[in-house]
N, C-alpha and C positions, 0 to 999 in steps of 0.2 A: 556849404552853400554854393561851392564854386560848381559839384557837382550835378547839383540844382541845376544852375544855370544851363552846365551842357546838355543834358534831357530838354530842357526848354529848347534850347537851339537845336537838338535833334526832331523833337515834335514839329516843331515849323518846318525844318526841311522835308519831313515825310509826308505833311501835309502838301507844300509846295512841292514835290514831285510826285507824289502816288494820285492827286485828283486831277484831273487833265481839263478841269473847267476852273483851276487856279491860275490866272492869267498876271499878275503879279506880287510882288511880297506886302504890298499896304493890304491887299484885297484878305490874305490870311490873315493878318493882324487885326484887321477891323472887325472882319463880315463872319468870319469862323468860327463856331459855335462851339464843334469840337476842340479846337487848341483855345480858346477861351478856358471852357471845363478844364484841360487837364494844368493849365495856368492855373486857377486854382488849387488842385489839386496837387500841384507840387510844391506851394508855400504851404499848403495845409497839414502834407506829409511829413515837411521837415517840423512843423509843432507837433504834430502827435508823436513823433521818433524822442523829442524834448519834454516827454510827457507833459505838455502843456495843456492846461482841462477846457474845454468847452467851447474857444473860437477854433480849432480843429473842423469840428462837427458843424457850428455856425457857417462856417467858410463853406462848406460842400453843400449845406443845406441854400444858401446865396448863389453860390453855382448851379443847382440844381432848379432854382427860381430863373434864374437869367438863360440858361441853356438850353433844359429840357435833359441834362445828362445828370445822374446821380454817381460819384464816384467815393466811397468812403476813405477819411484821409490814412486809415490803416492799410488800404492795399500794397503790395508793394508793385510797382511798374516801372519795367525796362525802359530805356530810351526808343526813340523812332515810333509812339502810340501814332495811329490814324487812325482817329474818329470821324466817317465820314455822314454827314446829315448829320446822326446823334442822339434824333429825338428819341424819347423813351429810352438811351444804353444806362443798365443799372452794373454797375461794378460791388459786388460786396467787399467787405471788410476785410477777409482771409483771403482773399483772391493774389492770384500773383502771376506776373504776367512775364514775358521776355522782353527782347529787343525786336523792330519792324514788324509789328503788330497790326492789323488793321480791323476794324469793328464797324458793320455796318448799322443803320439806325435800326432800333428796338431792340438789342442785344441785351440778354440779361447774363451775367456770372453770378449764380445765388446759390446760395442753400435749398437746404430740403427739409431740413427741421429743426428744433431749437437748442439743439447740442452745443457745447460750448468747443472753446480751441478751432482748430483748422477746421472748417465746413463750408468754404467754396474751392472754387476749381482753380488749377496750376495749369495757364498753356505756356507754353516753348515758345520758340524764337519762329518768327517769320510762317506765324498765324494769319488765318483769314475766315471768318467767321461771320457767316452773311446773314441780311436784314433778318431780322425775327427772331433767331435762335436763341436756345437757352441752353447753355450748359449748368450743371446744375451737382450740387454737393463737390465734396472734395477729390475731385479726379484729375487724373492727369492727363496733358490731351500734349502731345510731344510736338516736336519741330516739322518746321513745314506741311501743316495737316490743313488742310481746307475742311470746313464746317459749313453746308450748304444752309440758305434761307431756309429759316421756319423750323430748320431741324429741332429734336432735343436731344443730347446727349446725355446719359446717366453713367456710361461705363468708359473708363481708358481707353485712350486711342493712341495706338502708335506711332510712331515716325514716317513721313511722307505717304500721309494716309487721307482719304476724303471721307465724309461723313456726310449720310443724307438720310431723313426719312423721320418717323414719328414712332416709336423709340429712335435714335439714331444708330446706325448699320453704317458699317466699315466699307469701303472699296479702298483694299491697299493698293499703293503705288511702291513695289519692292525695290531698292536701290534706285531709285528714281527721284532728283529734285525735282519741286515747282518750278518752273522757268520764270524768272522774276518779271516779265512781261504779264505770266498768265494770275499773279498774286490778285489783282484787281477783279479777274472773272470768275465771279461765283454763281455764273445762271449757268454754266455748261459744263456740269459735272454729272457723271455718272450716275444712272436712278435706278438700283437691282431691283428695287422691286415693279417700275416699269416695264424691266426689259424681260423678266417673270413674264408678266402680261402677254409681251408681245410674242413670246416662245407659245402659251397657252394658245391663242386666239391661232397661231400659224398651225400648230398641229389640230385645232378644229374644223380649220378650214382645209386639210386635208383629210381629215377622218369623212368630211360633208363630200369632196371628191371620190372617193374609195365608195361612199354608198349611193351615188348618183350610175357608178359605175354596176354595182351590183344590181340596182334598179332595172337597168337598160338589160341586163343581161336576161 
């Protein structure tokens, strides 16, 4: 239990310093949607560890009425969770998470079909996984990866790696950590298949100089 407790006291401080419109420690106590939920979620985690039947499940299903966050008491999750806003994040059951974690609202961790055993996703430590995104079946997504808005991910992603797009597409950062400053910004990350675009349209617009050119001749 005592271990309990320190997650708890971990969650409140990453909540109290990773939102910069948390102005002081009643205000996460009270008004916080997010560390509510995983309040929940981690008395519910130590009865399901106690195979204890049914208020488990009640407890997240009470969380999930009061919050807007769905967390099954079976996942397992590191210390330092930031759930920020919250609304709609679904966490499944096999899902397993690290330490300084951060989730922005509609996030889902799920499956993908109705297989038994491990079938949601494992992220690493000092994750950032913006509004909308779905990572989905049992993949691994490793330490310090940014996971843009909206994305979805289906395949492993490696170590200090960003993720953006629909399947989700890699832009690795090679030897390179996140700057714990940039953990919180996930609109300003890298879009290959944007900058594709912007390659296409600049060599059209020279291929249209070269025959303006031939024109005139």
């Amino acid at each position: 239990m005592s271990e309990t407790f320190e997650k708890i006291k971990k969650d409140f401080y990453a909540a109290l310093s990773m939102d910069p419109a948390a102005t002081s420690r009643a205000e996460v106590i009270l008004t916080y949607a997010g560390f509510h939920a995983l309040l929940f979620y981690r008395f519910a985690h130590c009865l399901w560890k106690r195979r204890v039947p049914f208020i488990p499940r009640a407890m997240s299903q009470v969380a999930r009425f009061l919050t807007g966050i769905e967390i099954h008491p079976g996942a397992v999750i590191g210390s330092g969770l930031f759930i920020d806003h919250g609304m709609g994040v679904v966490i499944g059951e096999t899902t397993e998470i690290g330490d300084n974690v951060t989730l922005f609202q509609g996030v889902t961790l799920g499956g993908t079909g109705k297989q038994r055993g491990k079938r949601h996703p494992t992220l690493g430590s000092h994750v950032v996984v913006g509004a909308g995104a779905k990572v989905l079946g049992p993949i691994k997504v490793g330490d310090f990866v940014k996971i843009g808005a909206n994305s979805v991910v289906l395949l492993d992603v490696p170590d200090h790696s960003t993720v953006v797009g629909i399947p989700g597409r890699i832009v690795r950062i090679k030897d390179q950590r996140v700057a714990e400053e940039a953990l919180m910004d996930h609109v300003h990350i890298p879009d290959p298949i944007a900058d594709r675009f912007i390659d296409l349209q600049v060599q059209l617009d020279e291929l249209k100089k070269e025959l303006e050119i031939i024109k005139k001749k």
